[in-house]
ChimeraX commands (.cxc) that place a marker at each C-alpha (Angstrom):
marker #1 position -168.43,215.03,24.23 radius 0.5
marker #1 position -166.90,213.07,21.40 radius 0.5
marker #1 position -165.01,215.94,18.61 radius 0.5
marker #1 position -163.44,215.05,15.74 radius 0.5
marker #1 position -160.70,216.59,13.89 radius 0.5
marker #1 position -159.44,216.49,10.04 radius 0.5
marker #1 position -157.49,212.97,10.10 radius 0.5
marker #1 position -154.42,215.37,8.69 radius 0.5
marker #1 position -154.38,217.64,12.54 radius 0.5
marker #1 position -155.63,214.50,14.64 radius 0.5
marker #1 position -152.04,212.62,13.21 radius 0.5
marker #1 position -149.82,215.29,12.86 radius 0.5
marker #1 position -150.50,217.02,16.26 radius 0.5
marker #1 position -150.72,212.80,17.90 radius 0.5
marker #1 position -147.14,213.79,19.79 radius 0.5
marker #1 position -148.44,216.22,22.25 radius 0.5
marker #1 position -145.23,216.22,23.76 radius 0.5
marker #1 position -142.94,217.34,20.92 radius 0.5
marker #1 position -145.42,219.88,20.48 radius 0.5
marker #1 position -145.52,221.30,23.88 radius 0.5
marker #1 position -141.60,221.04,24.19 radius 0.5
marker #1 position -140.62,222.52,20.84 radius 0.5
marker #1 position -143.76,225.23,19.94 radius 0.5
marker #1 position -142.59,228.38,21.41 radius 0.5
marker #1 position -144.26,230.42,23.99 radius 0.5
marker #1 position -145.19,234.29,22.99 radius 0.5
marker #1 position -143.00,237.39,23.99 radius 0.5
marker #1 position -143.88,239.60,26.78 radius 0.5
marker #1 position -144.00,242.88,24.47 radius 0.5
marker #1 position -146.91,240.97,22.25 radius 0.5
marker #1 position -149.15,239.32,25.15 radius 0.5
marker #1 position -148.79,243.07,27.11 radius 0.5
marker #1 position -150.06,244.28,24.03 radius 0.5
marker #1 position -152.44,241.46,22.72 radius 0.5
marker #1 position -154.40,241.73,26.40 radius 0.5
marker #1 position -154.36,245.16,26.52 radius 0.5
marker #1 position -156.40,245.70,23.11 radius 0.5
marker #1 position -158.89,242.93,24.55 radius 0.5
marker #1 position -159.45,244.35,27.31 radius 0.5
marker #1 position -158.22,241.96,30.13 radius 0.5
marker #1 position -155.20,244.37,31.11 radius 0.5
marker #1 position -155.60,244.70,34.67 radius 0.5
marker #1 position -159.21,243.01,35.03 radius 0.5
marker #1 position -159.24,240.64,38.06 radius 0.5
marker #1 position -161.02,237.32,38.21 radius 0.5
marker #1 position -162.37,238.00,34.56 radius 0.5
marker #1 position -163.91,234.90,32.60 radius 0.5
marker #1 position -162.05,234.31,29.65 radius 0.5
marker #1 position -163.17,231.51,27.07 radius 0.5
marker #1 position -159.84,229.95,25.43 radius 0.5
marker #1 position -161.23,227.63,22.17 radius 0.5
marker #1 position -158.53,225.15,20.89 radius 0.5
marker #1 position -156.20,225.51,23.65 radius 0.5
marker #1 position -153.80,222.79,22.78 radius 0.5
marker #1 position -151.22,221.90,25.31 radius 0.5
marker #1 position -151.65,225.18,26.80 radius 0.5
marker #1 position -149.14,227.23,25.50 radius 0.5
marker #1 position -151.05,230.55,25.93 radius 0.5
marker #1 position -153.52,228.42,28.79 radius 0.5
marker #1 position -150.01,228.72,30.77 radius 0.5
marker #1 position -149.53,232.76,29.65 radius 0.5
marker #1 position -152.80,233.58,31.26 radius 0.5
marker #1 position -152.56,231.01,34.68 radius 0.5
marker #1 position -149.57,233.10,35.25 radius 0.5
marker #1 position -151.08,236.87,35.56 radius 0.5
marker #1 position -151.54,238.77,37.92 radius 0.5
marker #1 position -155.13,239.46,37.25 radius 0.5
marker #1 position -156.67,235.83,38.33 radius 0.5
marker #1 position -158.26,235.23,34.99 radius 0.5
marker #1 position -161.25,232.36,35.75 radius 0.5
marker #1 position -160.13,230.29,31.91 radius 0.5
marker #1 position -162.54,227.78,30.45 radius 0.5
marker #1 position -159.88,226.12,28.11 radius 0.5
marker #1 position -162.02,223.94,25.30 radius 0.5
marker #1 position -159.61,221.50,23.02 radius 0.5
marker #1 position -160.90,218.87,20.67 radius 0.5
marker #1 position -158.11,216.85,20.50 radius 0.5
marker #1 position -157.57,214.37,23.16 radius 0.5
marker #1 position -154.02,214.00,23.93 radius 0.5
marker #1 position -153.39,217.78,23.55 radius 0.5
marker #1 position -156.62,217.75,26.33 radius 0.5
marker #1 position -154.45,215.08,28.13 radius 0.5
marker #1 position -151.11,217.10,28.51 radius 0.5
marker #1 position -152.16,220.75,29.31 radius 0.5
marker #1 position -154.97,218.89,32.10 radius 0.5
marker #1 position -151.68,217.12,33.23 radius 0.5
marker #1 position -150.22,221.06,33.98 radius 0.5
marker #1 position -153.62,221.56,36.63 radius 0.5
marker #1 position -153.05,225.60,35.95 radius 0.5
marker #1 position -154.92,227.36,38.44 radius 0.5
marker #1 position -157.84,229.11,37.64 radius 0.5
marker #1 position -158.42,226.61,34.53 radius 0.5
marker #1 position -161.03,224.31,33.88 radius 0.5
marker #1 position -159.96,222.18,30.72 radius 0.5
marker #1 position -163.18,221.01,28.62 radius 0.5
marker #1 position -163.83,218.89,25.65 radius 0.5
marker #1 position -165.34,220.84,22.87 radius 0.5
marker #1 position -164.63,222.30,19.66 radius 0.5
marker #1 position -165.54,226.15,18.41 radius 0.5
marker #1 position -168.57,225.55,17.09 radius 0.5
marker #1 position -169.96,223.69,20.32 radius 0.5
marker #1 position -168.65,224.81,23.59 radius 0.5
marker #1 position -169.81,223.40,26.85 radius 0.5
marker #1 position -169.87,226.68,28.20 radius 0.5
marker #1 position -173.23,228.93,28.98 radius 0.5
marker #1 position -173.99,232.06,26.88 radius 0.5
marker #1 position -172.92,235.11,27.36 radius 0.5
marker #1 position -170.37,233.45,30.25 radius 0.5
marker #1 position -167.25,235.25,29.00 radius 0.5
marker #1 position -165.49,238.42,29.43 radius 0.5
marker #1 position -163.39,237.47,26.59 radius 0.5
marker #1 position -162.55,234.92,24.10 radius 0.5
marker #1 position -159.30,233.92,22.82 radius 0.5
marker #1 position -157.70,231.32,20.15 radius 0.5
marker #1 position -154.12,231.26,19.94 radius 0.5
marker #1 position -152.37,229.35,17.42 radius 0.5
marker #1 position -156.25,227.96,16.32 radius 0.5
marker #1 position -158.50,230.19,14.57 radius 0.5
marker #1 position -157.71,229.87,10.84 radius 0.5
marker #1 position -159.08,225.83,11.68 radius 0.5
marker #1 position -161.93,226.70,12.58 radius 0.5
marker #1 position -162.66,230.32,11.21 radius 0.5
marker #1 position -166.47,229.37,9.71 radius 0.5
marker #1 position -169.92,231.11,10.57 radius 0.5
marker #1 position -171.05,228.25,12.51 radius 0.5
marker #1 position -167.86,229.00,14.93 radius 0.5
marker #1 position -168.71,232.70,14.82 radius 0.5
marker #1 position -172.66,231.99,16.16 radius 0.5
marker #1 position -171.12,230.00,18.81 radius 0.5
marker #1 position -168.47,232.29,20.11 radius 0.5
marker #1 position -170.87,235.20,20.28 radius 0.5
marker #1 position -173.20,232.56,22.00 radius 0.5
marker #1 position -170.85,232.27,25.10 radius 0.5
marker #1 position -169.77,235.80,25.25 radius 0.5
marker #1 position -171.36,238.64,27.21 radius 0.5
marker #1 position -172.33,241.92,24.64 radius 0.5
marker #1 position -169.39,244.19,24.47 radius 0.5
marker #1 position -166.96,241.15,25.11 radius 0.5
marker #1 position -163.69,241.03,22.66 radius 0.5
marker #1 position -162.38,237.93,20.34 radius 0.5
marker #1 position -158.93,238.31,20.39 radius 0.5
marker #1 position -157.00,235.94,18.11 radius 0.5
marker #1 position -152.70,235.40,18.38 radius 0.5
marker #1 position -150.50,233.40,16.22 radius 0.5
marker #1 position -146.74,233.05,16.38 radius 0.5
marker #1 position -145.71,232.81,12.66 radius 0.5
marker #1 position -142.01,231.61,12.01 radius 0.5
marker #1 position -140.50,233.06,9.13 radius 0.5
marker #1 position -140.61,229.61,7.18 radius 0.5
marker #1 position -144.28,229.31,7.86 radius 0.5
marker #1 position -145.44,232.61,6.69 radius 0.5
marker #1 position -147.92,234.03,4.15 radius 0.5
marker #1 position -146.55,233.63,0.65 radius 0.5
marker #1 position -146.91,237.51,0.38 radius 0.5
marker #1 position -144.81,238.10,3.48 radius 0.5
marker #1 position -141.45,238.95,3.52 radius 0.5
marker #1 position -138.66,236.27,5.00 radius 0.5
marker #1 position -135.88,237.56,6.63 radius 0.5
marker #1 position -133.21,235.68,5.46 radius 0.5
marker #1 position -132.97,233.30,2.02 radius 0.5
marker #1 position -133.03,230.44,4.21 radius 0.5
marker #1 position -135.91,231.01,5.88 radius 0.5
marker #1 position -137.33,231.84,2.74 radius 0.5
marker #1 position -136.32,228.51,1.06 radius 0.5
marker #1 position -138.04,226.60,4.02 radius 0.5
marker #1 position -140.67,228.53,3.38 radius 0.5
marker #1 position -141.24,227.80,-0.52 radius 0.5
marker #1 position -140.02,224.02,0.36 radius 0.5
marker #1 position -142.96,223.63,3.12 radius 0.5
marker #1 position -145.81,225.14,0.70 radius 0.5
marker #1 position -145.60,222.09,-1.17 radius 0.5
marker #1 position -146.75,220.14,1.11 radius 0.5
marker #1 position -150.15,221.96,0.95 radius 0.5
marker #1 position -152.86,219.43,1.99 radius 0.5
marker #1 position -155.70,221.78,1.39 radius 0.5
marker #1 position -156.35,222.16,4.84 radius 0.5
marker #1 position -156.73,225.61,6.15 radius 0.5
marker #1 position -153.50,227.36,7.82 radius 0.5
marker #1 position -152.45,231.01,8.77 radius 0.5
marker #1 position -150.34,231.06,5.60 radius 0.5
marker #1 position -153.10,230.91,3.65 radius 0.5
marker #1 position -154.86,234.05,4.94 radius 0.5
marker #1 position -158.48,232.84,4.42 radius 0.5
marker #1 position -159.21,233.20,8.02 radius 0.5
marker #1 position -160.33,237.17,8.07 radius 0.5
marker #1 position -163.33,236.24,5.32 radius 0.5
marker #1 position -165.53,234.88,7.81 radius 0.5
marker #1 position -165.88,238.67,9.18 radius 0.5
marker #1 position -165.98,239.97,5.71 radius 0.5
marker #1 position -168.78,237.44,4.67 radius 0.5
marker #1 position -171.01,238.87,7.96 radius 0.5
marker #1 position -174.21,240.91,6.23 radius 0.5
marker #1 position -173.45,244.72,6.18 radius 0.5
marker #1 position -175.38,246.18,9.03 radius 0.5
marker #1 position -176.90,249.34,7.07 radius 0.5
marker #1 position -180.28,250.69,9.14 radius 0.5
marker #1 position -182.99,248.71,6.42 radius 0.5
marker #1 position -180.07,245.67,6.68 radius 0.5
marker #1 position -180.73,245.25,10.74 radius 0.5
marker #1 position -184.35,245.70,10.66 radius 0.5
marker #1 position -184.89,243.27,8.10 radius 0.5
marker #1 position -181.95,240.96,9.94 radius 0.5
marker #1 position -183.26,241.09,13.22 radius 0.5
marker #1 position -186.08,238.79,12.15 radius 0.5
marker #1 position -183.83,236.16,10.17 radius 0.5
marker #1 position -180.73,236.10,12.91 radius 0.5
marker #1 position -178.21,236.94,10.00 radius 0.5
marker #1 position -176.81,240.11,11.83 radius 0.5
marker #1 position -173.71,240.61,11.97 radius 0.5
marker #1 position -172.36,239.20,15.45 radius 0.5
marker #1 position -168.60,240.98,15.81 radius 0.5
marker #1 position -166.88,244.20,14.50 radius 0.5
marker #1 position -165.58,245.57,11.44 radius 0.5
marker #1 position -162.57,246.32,10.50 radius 0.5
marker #1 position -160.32,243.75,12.75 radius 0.5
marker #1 position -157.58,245.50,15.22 radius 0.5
marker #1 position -154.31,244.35,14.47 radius 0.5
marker #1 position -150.85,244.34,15.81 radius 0.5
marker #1 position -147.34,242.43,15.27 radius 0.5
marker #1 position -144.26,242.05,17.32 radius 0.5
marker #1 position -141.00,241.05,15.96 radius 0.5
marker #1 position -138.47,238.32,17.20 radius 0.5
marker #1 position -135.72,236.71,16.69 radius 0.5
marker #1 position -134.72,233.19,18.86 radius 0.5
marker #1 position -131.44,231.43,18.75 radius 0.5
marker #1 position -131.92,227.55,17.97 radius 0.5
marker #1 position -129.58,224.87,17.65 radius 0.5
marker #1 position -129.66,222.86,14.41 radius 0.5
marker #1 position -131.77,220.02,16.46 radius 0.5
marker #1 position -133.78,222.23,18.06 radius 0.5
marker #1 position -134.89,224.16,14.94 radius 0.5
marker #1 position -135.80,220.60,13.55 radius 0.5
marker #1 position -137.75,219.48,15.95 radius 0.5
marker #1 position -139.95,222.98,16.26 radius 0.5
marker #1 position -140.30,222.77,12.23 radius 0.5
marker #1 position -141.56,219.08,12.60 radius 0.5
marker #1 position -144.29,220.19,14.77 radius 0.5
marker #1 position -145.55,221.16,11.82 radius 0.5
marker #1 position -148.30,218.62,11.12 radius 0.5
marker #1 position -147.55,218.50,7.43 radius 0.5
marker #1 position -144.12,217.48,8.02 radius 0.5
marker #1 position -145.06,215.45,11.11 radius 0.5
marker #1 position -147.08,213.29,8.77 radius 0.5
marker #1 position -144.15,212.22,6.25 radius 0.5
marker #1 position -143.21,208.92,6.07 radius 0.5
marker #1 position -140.37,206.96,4.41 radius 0.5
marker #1 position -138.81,208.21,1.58 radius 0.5
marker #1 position -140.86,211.70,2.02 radius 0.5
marker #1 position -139.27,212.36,5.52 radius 0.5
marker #1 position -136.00,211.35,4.00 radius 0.5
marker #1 position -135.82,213.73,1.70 radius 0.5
marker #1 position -137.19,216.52,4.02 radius 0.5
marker #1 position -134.58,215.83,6.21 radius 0.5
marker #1 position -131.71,215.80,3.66 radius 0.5
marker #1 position -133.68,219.83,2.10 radius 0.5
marker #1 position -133.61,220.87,5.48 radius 0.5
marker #1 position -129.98,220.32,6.32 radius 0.5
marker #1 position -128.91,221.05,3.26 radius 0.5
marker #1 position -130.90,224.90,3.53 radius 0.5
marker #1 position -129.71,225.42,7.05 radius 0.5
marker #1 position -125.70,224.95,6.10 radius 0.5
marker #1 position -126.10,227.84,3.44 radius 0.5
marker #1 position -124.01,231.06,3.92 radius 0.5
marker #1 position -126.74,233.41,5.20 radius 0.5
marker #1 position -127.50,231.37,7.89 radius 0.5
marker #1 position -126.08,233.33,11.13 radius 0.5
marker #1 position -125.09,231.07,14.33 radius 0.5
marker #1 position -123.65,232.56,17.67 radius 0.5
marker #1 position -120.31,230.99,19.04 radius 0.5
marker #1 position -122.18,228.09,20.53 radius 0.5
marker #1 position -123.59,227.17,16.91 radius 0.5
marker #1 position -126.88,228.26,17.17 radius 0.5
marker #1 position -129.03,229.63,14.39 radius 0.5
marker #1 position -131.09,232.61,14.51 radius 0.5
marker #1 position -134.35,232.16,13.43 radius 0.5
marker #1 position -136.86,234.63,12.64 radius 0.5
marker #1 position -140.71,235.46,13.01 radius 0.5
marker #1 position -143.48,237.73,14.13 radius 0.5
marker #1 position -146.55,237.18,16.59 radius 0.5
marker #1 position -149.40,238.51,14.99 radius 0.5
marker #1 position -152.72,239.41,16.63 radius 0.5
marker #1 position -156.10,240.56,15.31 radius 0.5
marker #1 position -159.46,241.51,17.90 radius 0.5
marker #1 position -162.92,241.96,17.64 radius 0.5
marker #1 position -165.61,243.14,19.72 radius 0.5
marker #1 position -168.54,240.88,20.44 radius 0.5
marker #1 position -171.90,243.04,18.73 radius 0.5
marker link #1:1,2 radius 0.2
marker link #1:2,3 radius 0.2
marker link #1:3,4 radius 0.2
marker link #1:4,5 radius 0.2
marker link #1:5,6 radius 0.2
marker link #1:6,7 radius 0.2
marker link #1:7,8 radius 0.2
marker link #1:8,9 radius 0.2
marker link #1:9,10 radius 0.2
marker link #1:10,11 radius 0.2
marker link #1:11,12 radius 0.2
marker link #1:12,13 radius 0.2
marker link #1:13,14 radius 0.2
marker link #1:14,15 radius 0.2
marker link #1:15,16 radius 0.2
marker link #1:16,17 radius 0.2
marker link #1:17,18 radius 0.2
marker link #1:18,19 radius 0.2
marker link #1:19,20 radius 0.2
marker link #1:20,21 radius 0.2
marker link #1:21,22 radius 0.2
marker link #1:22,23 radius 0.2
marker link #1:23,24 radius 0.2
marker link #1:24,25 radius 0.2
marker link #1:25,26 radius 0.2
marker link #1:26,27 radius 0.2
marker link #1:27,28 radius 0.2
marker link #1:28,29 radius 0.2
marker link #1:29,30 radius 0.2
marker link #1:30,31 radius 0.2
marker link #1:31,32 radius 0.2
marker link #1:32,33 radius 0.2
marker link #1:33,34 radius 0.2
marker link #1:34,35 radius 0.2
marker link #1:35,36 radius 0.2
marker link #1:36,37 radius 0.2
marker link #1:37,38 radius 0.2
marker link #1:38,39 radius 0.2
marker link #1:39,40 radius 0.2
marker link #1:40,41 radius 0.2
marker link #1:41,42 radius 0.2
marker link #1:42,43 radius 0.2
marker link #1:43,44 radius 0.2
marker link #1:44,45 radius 0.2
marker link #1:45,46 radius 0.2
marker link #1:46,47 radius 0.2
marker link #1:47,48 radius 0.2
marker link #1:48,49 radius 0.2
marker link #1:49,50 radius 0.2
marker link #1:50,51 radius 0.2
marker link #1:51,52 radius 0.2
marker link #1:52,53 radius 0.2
marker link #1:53,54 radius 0.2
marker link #1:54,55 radius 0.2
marker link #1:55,56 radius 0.2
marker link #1:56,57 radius 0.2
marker link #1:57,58 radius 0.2
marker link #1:58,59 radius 0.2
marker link #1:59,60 radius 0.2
marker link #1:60,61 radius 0.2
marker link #1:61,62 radius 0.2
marker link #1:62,63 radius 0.2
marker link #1:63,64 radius 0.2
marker link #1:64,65 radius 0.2
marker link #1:65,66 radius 0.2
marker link #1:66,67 radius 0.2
marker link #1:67,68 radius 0.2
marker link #1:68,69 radius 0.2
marker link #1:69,70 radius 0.2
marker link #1:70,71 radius 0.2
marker link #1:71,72 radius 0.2
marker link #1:72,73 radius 0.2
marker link #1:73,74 radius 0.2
marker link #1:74,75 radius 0.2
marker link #1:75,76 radius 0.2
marker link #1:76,77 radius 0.2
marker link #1:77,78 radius 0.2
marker link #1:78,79 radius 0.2
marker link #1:79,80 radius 0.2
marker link #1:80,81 radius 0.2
marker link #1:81,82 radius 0.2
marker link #1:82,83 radius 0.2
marker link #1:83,84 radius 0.2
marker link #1:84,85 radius 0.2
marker link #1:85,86 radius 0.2
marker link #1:86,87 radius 0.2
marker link #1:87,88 radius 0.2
marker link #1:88,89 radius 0.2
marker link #1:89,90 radius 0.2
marker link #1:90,91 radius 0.2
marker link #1:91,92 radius 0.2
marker link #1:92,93 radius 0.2
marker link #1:93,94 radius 0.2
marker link #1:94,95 radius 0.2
marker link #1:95,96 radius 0.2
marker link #1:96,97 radius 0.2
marker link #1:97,98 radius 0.2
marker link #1:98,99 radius 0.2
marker link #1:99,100 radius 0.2
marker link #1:100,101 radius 0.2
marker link #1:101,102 radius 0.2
marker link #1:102,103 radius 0.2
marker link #1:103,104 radius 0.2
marker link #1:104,105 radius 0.2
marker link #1:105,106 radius 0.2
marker link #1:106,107 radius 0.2
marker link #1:107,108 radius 0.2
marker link #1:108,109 radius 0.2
marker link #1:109,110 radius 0.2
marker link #1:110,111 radius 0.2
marker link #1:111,112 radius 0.2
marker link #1:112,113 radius 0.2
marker link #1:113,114 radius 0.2
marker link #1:114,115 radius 0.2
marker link #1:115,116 radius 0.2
marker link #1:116,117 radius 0.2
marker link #1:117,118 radius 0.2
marker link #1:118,119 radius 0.2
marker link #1:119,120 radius 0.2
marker link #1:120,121 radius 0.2
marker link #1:121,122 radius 0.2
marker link #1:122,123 radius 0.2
marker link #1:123,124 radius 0.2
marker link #1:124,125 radius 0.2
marker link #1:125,126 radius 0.2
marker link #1:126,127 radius 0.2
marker link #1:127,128 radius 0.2
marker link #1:128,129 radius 0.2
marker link #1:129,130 radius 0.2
marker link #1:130,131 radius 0.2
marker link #1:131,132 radius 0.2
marker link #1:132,133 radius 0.2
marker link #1:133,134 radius 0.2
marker link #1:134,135 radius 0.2
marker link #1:135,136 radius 0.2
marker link #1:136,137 radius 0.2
marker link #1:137,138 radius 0.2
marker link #1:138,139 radius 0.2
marker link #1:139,140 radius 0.2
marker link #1:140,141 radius 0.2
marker link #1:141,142 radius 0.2
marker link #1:142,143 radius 0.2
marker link #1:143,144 radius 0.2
marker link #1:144,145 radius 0.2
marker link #1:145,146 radius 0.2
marker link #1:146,147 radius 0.2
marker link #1:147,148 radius 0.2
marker link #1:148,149 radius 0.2
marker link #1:149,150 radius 0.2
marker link #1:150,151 radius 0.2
marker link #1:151,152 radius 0.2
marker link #1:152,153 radius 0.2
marker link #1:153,154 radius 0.2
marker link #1:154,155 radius 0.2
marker link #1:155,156 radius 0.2
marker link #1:156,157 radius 0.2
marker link #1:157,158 radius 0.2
marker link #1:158,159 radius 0.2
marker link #1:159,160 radius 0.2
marker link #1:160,161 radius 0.2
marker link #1:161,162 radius 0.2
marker link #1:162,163 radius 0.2
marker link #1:163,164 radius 0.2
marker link #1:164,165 radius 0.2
marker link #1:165,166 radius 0.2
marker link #1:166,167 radius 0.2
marker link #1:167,168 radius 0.2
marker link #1:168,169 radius 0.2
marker link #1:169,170 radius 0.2
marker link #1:170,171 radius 0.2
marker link #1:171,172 radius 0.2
marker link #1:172,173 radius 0.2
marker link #1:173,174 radius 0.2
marker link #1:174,175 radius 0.2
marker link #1:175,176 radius 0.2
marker link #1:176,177 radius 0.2
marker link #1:177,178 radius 0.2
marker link #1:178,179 radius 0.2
marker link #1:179,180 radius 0.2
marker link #1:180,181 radius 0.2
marker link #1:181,182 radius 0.2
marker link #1:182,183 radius 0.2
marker link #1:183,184 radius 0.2
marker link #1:184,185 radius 0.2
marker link #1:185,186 radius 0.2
marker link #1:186,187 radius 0.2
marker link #1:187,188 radius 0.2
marker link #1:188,189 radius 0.2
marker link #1:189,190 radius 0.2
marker link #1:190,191 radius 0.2
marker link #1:191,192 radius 0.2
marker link #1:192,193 radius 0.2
marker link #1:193,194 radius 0.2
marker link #1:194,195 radius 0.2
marker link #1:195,196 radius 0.2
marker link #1:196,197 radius 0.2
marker link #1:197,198 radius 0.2
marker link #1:198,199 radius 0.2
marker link #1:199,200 radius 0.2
marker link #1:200,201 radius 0.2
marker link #1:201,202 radius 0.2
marker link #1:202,203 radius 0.2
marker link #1:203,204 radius 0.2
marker link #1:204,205 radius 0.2
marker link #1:205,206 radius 0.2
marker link #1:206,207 radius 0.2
marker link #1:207,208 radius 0.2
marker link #1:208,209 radius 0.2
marker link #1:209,210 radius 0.2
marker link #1:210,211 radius 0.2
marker link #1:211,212 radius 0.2
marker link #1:212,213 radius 0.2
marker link #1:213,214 radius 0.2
marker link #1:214,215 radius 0.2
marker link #1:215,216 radius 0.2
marker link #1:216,217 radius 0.2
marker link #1:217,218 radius 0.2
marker link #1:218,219 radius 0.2
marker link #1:219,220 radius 0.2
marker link #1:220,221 radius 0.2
marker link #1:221,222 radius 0.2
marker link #1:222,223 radius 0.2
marker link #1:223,224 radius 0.2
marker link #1:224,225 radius 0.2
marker link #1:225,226 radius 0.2
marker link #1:226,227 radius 0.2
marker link #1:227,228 radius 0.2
marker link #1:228,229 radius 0.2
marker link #1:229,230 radius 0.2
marker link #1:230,231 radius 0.2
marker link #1:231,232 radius 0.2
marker link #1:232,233 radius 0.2
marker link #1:233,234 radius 0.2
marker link #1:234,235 radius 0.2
marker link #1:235,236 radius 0.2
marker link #1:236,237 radius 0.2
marker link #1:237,238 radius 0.2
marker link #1:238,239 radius 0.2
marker link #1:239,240 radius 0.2
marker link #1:240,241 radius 0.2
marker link #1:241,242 radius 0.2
marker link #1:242,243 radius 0.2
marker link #1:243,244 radius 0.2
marker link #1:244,245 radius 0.2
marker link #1:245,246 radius 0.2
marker link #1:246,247 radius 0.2
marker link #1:247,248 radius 0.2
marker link #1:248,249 radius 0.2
marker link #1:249,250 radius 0.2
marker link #1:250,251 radius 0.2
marker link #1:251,252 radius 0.2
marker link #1:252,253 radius 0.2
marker link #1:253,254 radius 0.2
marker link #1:254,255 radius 0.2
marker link #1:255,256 radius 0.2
marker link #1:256,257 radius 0.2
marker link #1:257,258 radius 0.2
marker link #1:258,259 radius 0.2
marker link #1:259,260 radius 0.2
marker link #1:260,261 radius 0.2
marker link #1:261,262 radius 0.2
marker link #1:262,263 radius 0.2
marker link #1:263,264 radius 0.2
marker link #1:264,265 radius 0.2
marker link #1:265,266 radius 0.2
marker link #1:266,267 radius 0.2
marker link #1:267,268 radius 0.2
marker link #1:268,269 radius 0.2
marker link #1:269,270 radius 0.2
marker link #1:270,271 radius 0.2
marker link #1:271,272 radius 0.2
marker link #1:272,273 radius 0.2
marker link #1:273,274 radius 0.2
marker link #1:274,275 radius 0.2
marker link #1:275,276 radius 0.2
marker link #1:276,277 radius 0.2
marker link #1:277,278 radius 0.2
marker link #1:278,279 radius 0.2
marker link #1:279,280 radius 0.2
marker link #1:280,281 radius 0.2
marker link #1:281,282 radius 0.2
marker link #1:282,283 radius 0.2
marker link #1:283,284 radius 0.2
marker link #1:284,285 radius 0.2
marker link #1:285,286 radius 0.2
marker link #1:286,287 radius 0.2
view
């Protein structure tokens, strides 16, 4: 199945590698958590959809537990597809396939989850097809691990340097939708209000609404210790940084070191920085 991606993600996401060795993985507190409120807490041998996968950041989470999950991981992007088929998790069948056309047989899953993924995709079209491969009653769980730099303009940074990074990388806006931007929850707002005269007259135009209302939601806190290369790298997974060229990367370089020597910035005696972020989760039940 030939996908295709904005030309924006299919270049700055190219170096699967960096991104699987410098993208962090997700705390133990927030996965406990995140599973429990979808429901896969202690369910054995459950079929679990996972749309966008990547290199299998969270793919890896859920190979490791205890409960045997049975994970159809879909990714549109081919070396991304490449590197987390290279990891041959068990229990996961990697497929090519984007959110809004899955390989995958309705009302297959248990569960469906999009880590890291669903403000690229978060449109109706997506929406019909995820309740198309999920069982009634199933839960759309959705995770993100949001570095301080990368957040929501509304959110609060930690420190000033994070907070710099953070004003510094908003110019680079491309248009192209992102967690920052917080446009992700209005494809659940924009379902049709399911009032008694609303699902009668719905049921014979297939505009009802197809998950619940409002969204759970949960964050955990963190703090990681980086060292000034390290923290580089993980910010240029960023594929609006990963992108610049030339004079552009120059000068993102030179902001970069130049924020990260500023007298907020806290290092350990090894020279480390700590960096900052939460990893934020939202669910939904399948209607």
């Amino acid at each position: 199945m030939a996908t295709k991606l904005p030309q924006a993600a299919e270049e700055g996401f190219k170096d699967a590698n960096a991104y699987d060795e410098h993208r962090p993985s997700y705390p133990t507190e927030a996965v406990e958590a995140f599973l429990r409120n979808i429901q896969l807490t202690g369910q054995d041998e459950v079929n679990v959809v996972e749309i966008a996968s990547g290199t299998g950041k969270f793919t890896e989470v859920l190979a490791a537990r205890p409960e045997r999950f049975l994970v159809k991981a879909v990714e549109p992007h081919g070396p991304m597809r490449d590197k987390l088929a290279e990891k041959d998790l068990p229990g996961v069948e990697v497929l090519d396939g984007k959110a809004e056309k899955m390989p995958i047989d309705d009302e297959w899953g248990d569960a469906c989850i999009a880590a890291q993924a669903f403000h690229w995709f978060s449109s109706s079209e997506a929406l019909k097809e995820i309740h198309r491969v999920l069982r009634p009653g199933a839960v759309l769980g959705m995770i993100w691990n949001i570095d301080d730099y990368n957040k929501p303009q509304a959110w609060s940074a930690t420190t000033e340097w994070e907070q710099k990074l953070n004003e510094f990388l908003w110019t680079f806006d491309d248009g192209l939708p992102r967690f920052r931007h917080q446009k992700w929850q209005e494809v659940f707002e924009r379902q049709p209000p399911s009032t008694p005269f609303q699902v009668i007259r719905d049921t014979f135009t297939d505009h009802l609404p197809r998950f619940s209302l409002p969204l759970g939601e949960g964050r955990h806190r963190w703090t990681i210790w980086l060292s000034e290369e390290a923290l580089w790298a993980r910010f240029n997974t960023l594929s609006q940084i990963a992108v610049l060229k030339g004079e552009e990367r120059e000068a993102a370089v030179k902001f970069f070191k130049e924020t990260i020597s500023g007298a907020d910035v806290e290092r350990n005696e090894k020279g480390d920085i700590a960096a900052h972020g939460v990893t934020y989760y939202a669910w939904t039940d399948r209607l």
